[in-house]
N, C-alpha and C positions, 0 to 999 in steps of 0.2 A: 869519560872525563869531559866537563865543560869547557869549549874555549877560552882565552884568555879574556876578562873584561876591563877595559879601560874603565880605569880609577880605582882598580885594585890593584896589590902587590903583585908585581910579576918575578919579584923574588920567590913570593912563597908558592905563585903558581909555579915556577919551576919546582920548587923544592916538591911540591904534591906528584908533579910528572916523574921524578925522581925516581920515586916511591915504588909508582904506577909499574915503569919498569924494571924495578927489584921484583914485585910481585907476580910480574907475567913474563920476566927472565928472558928480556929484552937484551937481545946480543947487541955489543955496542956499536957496531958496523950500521944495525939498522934505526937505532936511536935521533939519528938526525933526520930522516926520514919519516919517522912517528912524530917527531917535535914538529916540525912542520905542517902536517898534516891535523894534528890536535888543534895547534896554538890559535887556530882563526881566521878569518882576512883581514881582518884589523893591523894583526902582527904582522904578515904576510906582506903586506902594503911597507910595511916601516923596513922587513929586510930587506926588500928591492930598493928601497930610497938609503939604505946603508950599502947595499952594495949592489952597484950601481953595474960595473961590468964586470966581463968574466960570470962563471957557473956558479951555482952554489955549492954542485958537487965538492970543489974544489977546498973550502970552506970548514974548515972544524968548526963542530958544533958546539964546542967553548967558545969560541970567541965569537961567534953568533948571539949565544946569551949574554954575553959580557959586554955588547954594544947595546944590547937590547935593553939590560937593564941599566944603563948608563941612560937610555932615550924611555925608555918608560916610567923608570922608578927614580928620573930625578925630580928633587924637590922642591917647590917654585915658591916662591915667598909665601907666607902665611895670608895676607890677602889673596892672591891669585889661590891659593888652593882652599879658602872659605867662600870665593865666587864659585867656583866648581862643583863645592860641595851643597851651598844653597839653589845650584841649578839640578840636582840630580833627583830624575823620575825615577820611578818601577818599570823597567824593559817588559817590554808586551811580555817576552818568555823569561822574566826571571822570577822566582816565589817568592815573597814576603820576607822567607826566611833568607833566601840569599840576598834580596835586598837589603835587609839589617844587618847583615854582615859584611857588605859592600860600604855603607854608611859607616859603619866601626870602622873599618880599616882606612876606610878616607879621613875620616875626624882627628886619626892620630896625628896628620899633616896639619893640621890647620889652625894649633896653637888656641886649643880655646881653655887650656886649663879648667878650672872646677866650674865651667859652662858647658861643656863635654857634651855630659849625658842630654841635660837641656835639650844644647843644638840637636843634638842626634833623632831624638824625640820627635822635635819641631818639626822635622826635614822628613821623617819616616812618615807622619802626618800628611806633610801636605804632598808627597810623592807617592805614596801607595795611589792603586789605581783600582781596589775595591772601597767602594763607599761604605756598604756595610760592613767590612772588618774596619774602617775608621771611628764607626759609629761603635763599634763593640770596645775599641781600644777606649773612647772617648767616653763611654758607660760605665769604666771604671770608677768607683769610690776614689784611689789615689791615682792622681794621672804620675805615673814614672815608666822609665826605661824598662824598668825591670816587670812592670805589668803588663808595659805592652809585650815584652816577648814571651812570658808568660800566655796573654792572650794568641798571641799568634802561630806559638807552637800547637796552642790545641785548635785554635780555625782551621789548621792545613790538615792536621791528623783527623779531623770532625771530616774535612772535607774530603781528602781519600776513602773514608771509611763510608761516604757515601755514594760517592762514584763506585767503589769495589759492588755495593748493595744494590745500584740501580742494574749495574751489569747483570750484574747472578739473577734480577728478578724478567728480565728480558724473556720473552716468551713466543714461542712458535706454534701455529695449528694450520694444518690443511684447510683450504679452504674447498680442493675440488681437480679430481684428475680428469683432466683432457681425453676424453672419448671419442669425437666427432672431427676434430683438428676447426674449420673456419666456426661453425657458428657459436661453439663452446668458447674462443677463443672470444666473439663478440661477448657474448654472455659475459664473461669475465673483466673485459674492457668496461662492462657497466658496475660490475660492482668495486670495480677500481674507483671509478668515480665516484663511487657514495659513499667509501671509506672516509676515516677521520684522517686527518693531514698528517699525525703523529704513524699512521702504517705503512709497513714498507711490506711491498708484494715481492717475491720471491720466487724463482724457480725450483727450486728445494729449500732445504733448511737452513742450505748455509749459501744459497749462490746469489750471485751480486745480483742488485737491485734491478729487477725488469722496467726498462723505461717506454714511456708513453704508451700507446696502444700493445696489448699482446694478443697482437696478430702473428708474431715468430713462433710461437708454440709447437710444438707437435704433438702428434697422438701417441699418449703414454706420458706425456709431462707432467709433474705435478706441480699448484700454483699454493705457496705458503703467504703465512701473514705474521708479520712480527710489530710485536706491537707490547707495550708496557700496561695495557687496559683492553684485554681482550674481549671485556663485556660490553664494548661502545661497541663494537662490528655491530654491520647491518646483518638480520637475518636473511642470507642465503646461501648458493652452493651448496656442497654437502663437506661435511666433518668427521 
């Protein structure tokens, strides 16, 4: 579960945490300890400045959320919370999708009546932090709400479904087992060199990336190449 994000409901992210632990039959003794631990440093920062001395142990974790939502989920004038929501980017680590539903749930503050979806729109625009799923939203025939998250549901599923394919196409070949240990090892140092930038030299198939010169080799090593375009290798070594 994702930490808590300022400018969403931290009512409903409790109620989700709730959930969490019905599902994974979280004994309540250690539930304030998971809350804590989940919620962020964000939150974390705000129950130190609620409570101030003494431990936390000491502390039911009722009344920890009950302060908490009283200092996160109170509701500041309808100006103040349309400044907020006209400042709000795409978090380097949040998706599109959870952007737009961080937007939803802030808009319901912000009193704009049947401008709503509008604002929502406008704001999802000029805060996302892909150009080209801007340009895909803005390609639409009808520009609304409802196209963009149409649109954006299938950019993310499009885009998984590419990452999962570039993986699986990932590919391994010997390039040449270490027989002689020093001057094999030079040998090999050269055709590091004349590889394409996109290859990673390997000590087997799966072992972390050998850096700079492979002078650490020994005799009986073998030296792999992984690489998404195996046919650019230069021809040598043996295969």
């Amino acid at each position: 579960m994702e930490p808590f994000r300022k400018g969403t409901s931290f009512t409903h992210w409790v109620e989700r945490l709730e959930f969490l632990f019905i599902a994974n039959k979280i004994p309540e003794v250690d539930r304030k300890a998971h809350f804590i631990t989940l919620v962020g440093p964000h939150v974390y920062y705000e129950i130190k400045l609620l409570f101030r001395t003494g431990s936390l142990t000491d502390v039911p974790l009722a009344t920890i959320v009950d302060k908490l939502k009283v200092r996160l989920d109170n509701t500041a004038s309808g100006v103040c919370q349309r400044i907020s929501f006209n400042q709000r980017i795409q978090n380097a680590d949040e998706s599109a999708e959870d952007f737009l539903l961080a937007l939803k749930l802030q808009a319901e503050l912000c009193a704009y009546g049947g401008f709503k979806k509008t604002a929502i729109l406008d704001r999802l625009l000029a805060g996302l932090r892909d150009v080209m799923l801007k340009q895909r939203i803005l390609s639409e025939p009808v520009q609304s709400l409802k196209a963009a998250e149409n649109v954006i549901q299938t950019w993310e599923a499009a885009k998984s479904h590419v990452q999962g394919l570039a993986s699986n196409n990932f590919s391994s070949d010997l390039i040449a087992s270490v027989s002689n240990g020093g001057s094999m090892s030079k040998a090999l140092s050269k055709i590091a060199a004349e590889l394409p930038n996109d290859v990673v030299i390997t000590k087997d198939k799966s072992a972390v990336k050998v850096a700079g010169p492979l002078d650490n080799l020994m005799v009986g090593d073998e030296v792999w190449y992984k690489n998404h375009n195996p046919h650019n290798l230069p021809g040598h070594g043996n295969k």
